[in-house]
N, C-alpha and C positions, 0 to 999 in steps of 0.2 A: 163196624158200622152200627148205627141205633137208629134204632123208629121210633117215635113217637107221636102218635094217631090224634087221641088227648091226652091233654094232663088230668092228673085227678089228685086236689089238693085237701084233704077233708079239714073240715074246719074254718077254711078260708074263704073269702065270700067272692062267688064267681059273677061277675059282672057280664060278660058274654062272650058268647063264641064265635069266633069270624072264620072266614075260610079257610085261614090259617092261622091267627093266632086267638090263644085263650087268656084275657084279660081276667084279671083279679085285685078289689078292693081291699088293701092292705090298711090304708086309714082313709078319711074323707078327702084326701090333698095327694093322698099317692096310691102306685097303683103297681102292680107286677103286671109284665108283658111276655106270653109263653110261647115261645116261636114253634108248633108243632112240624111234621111232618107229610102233614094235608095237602094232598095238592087237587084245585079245581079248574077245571075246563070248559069255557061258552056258560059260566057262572055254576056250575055245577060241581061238588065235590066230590072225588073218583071214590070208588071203593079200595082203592090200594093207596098207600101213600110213598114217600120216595124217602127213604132214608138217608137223613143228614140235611135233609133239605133245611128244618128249620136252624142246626146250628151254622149253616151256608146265609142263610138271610140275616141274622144274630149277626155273622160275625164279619158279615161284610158291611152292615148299616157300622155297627161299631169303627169298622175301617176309615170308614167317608165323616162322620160324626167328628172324628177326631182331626183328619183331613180339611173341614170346613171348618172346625173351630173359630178361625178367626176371621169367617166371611159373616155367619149364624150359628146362635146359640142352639140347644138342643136342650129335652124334657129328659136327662137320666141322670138320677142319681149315684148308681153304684148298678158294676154288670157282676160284680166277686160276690159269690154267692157265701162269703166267710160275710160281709159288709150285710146281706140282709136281715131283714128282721126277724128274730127268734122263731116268731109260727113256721118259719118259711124251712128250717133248718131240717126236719126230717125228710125234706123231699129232696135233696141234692140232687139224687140220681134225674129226677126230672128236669132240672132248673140250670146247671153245669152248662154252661156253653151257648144256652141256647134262652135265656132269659134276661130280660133287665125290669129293675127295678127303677121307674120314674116318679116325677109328678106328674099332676095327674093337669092335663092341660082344657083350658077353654077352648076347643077345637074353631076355627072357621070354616065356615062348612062349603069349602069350594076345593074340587080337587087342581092343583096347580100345575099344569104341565108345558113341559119345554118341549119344541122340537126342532133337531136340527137337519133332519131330513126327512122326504115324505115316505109313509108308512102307516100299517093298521089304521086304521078309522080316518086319520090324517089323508090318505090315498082317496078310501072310498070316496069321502065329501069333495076332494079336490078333481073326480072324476065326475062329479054332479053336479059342480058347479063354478070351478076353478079356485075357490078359497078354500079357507080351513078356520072355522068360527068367523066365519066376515072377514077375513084376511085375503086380500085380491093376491094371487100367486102369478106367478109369468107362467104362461102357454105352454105347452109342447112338455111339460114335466114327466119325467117316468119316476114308477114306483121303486123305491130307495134311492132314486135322486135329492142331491145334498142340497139344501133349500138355500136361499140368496145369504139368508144370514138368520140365526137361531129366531124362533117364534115362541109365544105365551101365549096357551090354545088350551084355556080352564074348560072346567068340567063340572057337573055336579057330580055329588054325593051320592050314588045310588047306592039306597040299603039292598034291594032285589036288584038283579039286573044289570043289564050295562049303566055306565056313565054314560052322560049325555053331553055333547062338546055344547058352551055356551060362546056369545059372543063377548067382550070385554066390557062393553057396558051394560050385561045383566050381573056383571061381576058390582058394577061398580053402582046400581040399583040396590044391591042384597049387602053390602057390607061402605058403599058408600065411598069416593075418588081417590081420597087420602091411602086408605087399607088395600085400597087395589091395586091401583098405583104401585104400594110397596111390595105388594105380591108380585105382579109382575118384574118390577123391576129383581127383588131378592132371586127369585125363580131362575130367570135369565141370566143373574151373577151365577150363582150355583150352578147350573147348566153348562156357562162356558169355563169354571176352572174343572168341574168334572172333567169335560170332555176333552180337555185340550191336555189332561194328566194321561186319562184313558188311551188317548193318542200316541203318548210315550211304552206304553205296554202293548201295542198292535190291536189296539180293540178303540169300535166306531162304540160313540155314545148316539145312537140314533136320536132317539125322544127320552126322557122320563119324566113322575109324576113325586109330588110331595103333596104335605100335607101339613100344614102349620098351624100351630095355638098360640094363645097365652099363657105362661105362667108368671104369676107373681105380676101382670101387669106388662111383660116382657113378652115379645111374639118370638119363638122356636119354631123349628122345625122338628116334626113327631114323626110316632110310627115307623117305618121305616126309609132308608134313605138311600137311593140309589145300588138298590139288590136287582136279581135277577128276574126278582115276581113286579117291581114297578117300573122296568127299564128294558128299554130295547141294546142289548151289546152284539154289535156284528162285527167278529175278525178279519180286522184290515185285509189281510192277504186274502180272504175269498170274495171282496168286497166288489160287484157288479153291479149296479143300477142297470133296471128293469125289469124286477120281477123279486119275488121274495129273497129273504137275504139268510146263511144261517145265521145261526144266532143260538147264546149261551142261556137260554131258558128252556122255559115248558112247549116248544114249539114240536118236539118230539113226540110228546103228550095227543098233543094236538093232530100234528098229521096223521096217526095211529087211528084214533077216535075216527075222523071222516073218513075212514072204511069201513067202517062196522054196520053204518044205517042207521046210527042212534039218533033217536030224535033229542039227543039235547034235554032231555028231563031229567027228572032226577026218577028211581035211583042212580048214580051215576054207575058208570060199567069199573070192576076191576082192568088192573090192566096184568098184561104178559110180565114175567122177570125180563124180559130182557130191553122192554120200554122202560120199563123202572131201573134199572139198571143203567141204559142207557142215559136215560135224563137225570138221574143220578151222576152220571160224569159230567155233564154239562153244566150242572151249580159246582160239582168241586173245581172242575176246571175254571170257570169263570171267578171262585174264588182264588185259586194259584195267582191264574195270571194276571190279576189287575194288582192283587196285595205282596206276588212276589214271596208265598209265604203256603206252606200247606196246611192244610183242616187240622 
């Protein structure tokens, strides 16, 4: 097993740190992406991190990247760290598995999300007022019930904080019918070959989220693609509507956490070996079983 917490690249110009990954400017066009071991909770990043997590995100985006190839493009050049650029060569041990090297894209700043049944945020709203971003829903819905047919339920960009579900025409306000249009609709392709692949493996694609730019003039899909940290996966055989579902992520994280009494700030609390541990089998395992293939 390997952890790693951050990277630390000396010399190389660190661009920023997200909750999990550590982006780095390698020229003005391209950029290294460092998938750490970070994991955070209710926006908060824990004091313990989960080992292998980020080469589990690395190597599962890589999977679907390649998988979609001929639905949308994608921002990466080269994942063989023998292919990167020279500065990059004394860091191996950091970079192995768990990096790519992209361009460096014009993001659109809306996060894009599918969903094909109700769940997280999707639930809450649809208990407050039967839609989901202005989406009128049929009646009498329970929580992880499979929705009539896939939905396109964007989001903003939160730099703090949660996202915010928007309705489709503040989508189409900030970037204008054409772009959104094509959001949606790209979104909802990629949603239903995911999920109907996933289905062949015994795993529900609940909801997930992307996240798209331009390069070169050309609109890709970036950052990560259908991993454990931007995707709801629930295995078919435990699969019951009406109340939470498991599920192959940080949900272990999670229910741990609402015992403690934390209020959700930061610093965030360490956790137990055997949560990390635990949730640690939950990204290997959701890497086996969708890719048929181990870590």
């Amino acid at each position: 097993m390997s952890l790693l917490i951050e990277s630390h690249l000396p010399g190389v110009k660190l661009l920023r740190r997200g909750k999990v990954r550590d982006v780095y400017e390698i020229t003005p066009t391209q950029l290294l992406m460092v998938a750490t071991d970070r994991v955070s909770a209710f926006d908060v990043i824990l004091g313990s991190g989960i080992p292998d997590k980020g080469r589990v995100l690395t190597q599962l985006s890589l999977f679907w990247f390649d998988f979609l190839r001929d639905v949308v493009p994608n921002h990466i050049i080269s994942t063989d760290v023998d292919e990167f650029p020279e500065p990059l060569q004394p860091f191996r041990d950091q970079l192995e598995g768990r990096s790519m090297f992209i361009h460096r894209a014009k993001m659109v700043d809306v996060e894009c999300v599918a969903r094909g049944y109700l769940s997280g945020s999707g639930w809450k709203e649809y208990q407050q007022s039967g839609t989901i971003c202005g989406i009128p829903l049929p009646a009498g819905l329970r929580d992880g019930d499979r929705l009539p047919s896939p939905i396109f339920t964007p989001a903003t960009k939160a730099t703090t904080g949660h996202d915010e579900n928007i309705p489709f025409e503040h989508v189409v306000e900030s970037v204008g019918i054409k772009l959104a249009s094509q959001l949606r609709d790209l979104t909802l392709k990629i949603y239903d070959r995911a999920a109907a692949y996933a289905e062949t493996r015994g795993i529900i694609l609940a909801d997930t989220k992307f996240e798209f730019g331009y390069v070169d003039g050309r609109l890709v899909v970036a950052d990560e693609v259908l991993t454990s940290d931007s995707s709801r996966f629930w295995p078919r055989a435990t699969y019951k509507p009406g109340g939470p579902q498991p599920s192959y992520d940080k949900q272990y994280v999670r229910d741990y956490l609402e015992t403690l009494g934390w209020n959700k700030q930061e610093p965030g609390p360490e956790l137990p070996d055997e949560v990390v541990a635990k949730t640690r089998e939950k990204y290997v395992e959701a890497y086996r079983v969708l890719t048929g293939k181990k870590l």
